[in-house]
N, C-alpha and C positions, 0 to 999 in steps of 0.2 A: 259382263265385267266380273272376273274372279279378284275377292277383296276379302276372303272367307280368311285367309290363312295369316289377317295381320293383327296385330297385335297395337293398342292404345298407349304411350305415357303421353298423362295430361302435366302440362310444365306451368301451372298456374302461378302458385308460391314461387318457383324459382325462378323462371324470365317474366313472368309480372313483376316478382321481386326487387327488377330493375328499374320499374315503375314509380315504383311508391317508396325504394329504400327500405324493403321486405318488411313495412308497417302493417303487417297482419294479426289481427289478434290472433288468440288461440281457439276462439271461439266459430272464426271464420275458417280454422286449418282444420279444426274437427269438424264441422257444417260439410268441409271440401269432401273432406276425406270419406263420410258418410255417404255422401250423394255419390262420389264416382264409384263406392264400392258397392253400392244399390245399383248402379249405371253396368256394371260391370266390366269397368274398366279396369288394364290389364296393372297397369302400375302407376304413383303418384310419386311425383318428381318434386319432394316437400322441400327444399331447398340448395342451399353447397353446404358440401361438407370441406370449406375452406379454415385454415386454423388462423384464428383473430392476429395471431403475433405477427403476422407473414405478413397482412395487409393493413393498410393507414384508411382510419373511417372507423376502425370495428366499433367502436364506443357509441357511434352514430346509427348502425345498421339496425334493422331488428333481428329477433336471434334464427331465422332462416336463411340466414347469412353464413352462419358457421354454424352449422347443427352440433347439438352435444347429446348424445347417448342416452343420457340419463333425463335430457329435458324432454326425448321425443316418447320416452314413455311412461309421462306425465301427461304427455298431450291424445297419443292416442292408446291407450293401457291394453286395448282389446283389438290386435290386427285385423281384417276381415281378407278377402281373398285378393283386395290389390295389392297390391306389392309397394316397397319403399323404394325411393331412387333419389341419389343426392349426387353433383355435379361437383369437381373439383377441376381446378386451371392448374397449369406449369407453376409450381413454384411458389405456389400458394397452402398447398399442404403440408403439416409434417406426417410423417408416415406414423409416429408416435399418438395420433391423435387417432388412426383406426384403429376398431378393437377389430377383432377374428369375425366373422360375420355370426360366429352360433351365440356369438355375446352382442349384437349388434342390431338396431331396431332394423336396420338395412336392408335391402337384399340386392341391390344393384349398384354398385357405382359408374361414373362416365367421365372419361375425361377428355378438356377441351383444349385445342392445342392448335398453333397454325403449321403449318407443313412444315417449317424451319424446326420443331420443337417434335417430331414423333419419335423422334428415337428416346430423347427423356417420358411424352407422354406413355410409351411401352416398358418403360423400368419401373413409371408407377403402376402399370395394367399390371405389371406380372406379380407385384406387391400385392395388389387386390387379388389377382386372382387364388394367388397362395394362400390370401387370408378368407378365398370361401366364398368372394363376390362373383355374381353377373360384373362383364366388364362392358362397356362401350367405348371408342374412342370417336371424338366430333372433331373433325379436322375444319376451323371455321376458316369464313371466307374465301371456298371453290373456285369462286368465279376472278377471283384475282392470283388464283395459284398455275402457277407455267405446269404443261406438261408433264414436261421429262422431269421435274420436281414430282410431281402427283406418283407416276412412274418408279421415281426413288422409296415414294412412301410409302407403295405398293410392297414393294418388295420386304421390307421390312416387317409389315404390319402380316403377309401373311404367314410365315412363321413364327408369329407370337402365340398367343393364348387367348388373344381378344374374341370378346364373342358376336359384336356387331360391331358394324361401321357404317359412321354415318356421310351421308349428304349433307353439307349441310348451308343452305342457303342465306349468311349470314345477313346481307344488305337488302336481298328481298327483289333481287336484279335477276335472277333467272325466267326462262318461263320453260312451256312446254318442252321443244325442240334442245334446252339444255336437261331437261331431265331427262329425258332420252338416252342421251349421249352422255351423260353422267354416269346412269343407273348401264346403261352398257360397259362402258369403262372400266367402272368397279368390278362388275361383273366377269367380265375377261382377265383383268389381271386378279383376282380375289374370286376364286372360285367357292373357295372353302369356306367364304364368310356369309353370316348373315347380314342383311345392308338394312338401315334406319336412313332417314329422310326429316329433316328439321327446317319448316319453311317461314318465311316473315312476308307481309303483305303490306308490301310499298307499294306496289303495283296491282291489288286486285286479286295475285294468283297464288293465296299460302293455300288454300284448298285445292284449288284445280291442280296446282301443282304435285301437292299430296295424292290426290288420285292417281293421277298419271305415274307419279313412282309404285302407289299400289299395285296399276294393271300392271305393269311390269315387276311385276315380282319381289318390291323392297318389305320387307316383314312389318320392321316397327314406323310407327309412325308418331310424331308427334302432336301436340297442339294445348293449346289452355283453353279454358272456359269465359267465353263472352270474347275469346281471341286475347287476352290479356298478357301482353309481354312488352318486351322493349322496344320504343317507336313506336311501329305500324303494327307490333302486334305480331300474333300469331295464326295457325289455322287455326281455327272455331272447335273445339271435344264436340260440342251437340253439334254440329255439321256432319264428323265422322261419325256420332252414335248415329244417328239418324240413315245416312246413306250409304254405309259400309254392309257390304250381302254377308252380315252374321247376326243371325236371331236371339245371340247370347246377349248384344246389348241395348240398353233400356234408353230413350232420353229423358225419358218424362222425371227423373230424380236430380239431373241437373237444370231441368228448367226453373225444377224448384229454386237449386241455389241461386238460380241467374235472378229470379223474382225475389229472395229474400236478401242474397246479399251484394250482386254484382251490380245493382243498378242504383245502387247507394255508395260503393264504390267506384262506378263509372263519374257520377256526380261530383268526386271530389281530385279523381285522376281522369289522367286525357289519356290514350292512345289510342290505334287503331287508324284506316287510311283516314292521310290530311296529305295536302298538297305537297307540302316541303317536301314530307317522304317519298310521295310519288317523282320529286326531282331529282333528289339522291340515290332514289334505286334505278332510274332510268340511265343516271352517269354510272353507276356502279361504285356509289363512295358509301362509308360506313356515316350512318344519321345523326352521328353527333352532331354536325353543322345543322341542322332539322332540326333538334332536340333543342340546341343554344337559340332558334329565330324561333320557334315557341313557347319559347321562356323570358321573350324580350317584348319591349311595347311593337315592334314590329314585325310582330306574326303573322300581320295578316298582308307583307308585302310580297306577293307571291314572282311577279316579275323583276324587281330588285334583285332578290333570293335566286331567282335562275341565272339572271346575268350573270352575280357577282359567283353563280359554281361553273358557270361556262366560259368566262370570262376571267380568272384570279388575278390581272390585275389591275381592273378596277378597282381593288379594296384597299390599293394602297394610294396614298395622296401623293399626289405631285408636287416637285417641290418650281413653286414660279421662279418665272427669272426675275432675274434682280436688277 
């Protein structure tokens, strides 16, 4: 297995973030950021860089919600060799709120977009990229996108500036045989590009699946630590430090974190696989419906729960005769 040539961003803070409502201290974001750069891991994806006006909640979120410039180098004053990476959606940024990246604690930005939105999410890449960033673009949820759509965004995406493109397996419904025919896909129409892989584990397969894009050639890969993201989570960082063929990285510095602080966060957040999820990524639906049945006193009705996603209209009452 050739896996020498890929590259780490750990998405702890920002898809955990959807977790917990990015209630991280700062104490937890420097603990991260220490160990993955002990770890040698390539970059840290320390939250969005969404601007608070854009979006309802800001007052609520923690501030790795909408990163500010000035607060990340308070937090970490001394960069080390991983890198910063902050995520921003359609329509959620102002362009006003990037500085140049030589003023900027950054070095990467990514944006998220579903295939109806790449022509705007390429107006924002070419912005970043003017101003100095690593670009990526995440076109999410693949596995509900038509063809000749994908085809469209092909085209576009590879005369832009972007520097990676991702896979990106939003509901955690892929498995082998689509990363395959994904990571070929891209590959023939996107020759020029570097390809990233971003997986969720509703089903068991955010690792296995991550592998399989590495043997085939996708560079970046993603994952958080202890699997920590939205729902089901993500692939496992010490999974990849540990079984990836490069001697560069270390696990033993995030086992630490996982002992001093994920398992006291684990204790107070839930994700990673639970049943619901494994039903919504087997329909191929996005986990909020998952996310609302274990939030309620009936979480643990796992056959109800399938019915009423295989069946939709069960949930509505009938009205008797009269």
């Amino acid at each position: 297995m050739k896996t020498n040539h890929c590259k780490i961003i750990d998405c702890t803070i920002r898809d955990g973030g959807l977790v917990n409502n990015w209630d991280f201290s700062v104490e937890f974001v420097q603990s991260l950021y220490a160990s993955l750069n002990e770890a040698g891991v390539d970059y840290m994806e320390i939250g969005y860089k969404n601007s608070p006006k854009l979006l309802k909640g800001a007052d609520e979120a923690g501030p790795w919600r909408f990163l500010d410039d000035d607060f990340l180098r308070k937090v970490i004053p001394q960069k080390g060799t991983t890198k910063l990476s902050a995520l921003v959606d359609i329509g959620r940024v102002d362009e006003n709120d990037i500085l140049p990246r030589s003023e900027s604690m950054l070095d990467l930005i990514r944006v998220a977009c579903y295939s109806k939105d790449v022509d705007k999410a390429l107006d924002l890449i070419q912005l970043f990229h003017d101003r100095g960033y690593e670009t990526t673009i995440n076109i999410m949820a693949l596995s509900n996108v038509m063809e000749n759509d994908l085809i469209e965004a092909f085209a576009m995406i590879k005369d832009s500036p972007v520097d990676i493109v991702y896979i990106v397996d939003s509901y955690g419904s892929l498995d082998h045989n689509d990363i395959h025919y994904l990571v070929h896909k891209f590959k023939e129409h996107l020759p020029n590009k570097r390809l990233g892989v971003h997986t969720h584990n509703n089903m068991q397969l955010a690792f296995s699946n991550t592998l399989v894009a590495a043997e085939l050639g996708v560079e970046i890969l993603d994952a958080s630590v202890y699997g920590m993201g939205r729902g089901a989570g993500n692939c496992p960082t010490e999974l990849l430090l540990t079984h990836l063929k490069n001697s560069r990285y270390h696990m033993r510095p995030v086992l630490g974190f996982i002992q001093n602080h994920m398992l006291k966060t684990r204790e107070k957040w839930e994700w990673g696989y639970l049943i619901p999820y494994l039903v919504t990524g087997t329909l191929d639906e996005h986990p909020r419906s998952a996310m609302a049945l274990l939030a309620s006193d009936e979480r643990d009705q796992y056959v109800e729960f399938y019915d009423r996603m295989t069946t939709p209209e069960v949930s509505f009452s009938q009205k008797k005769p009269e």
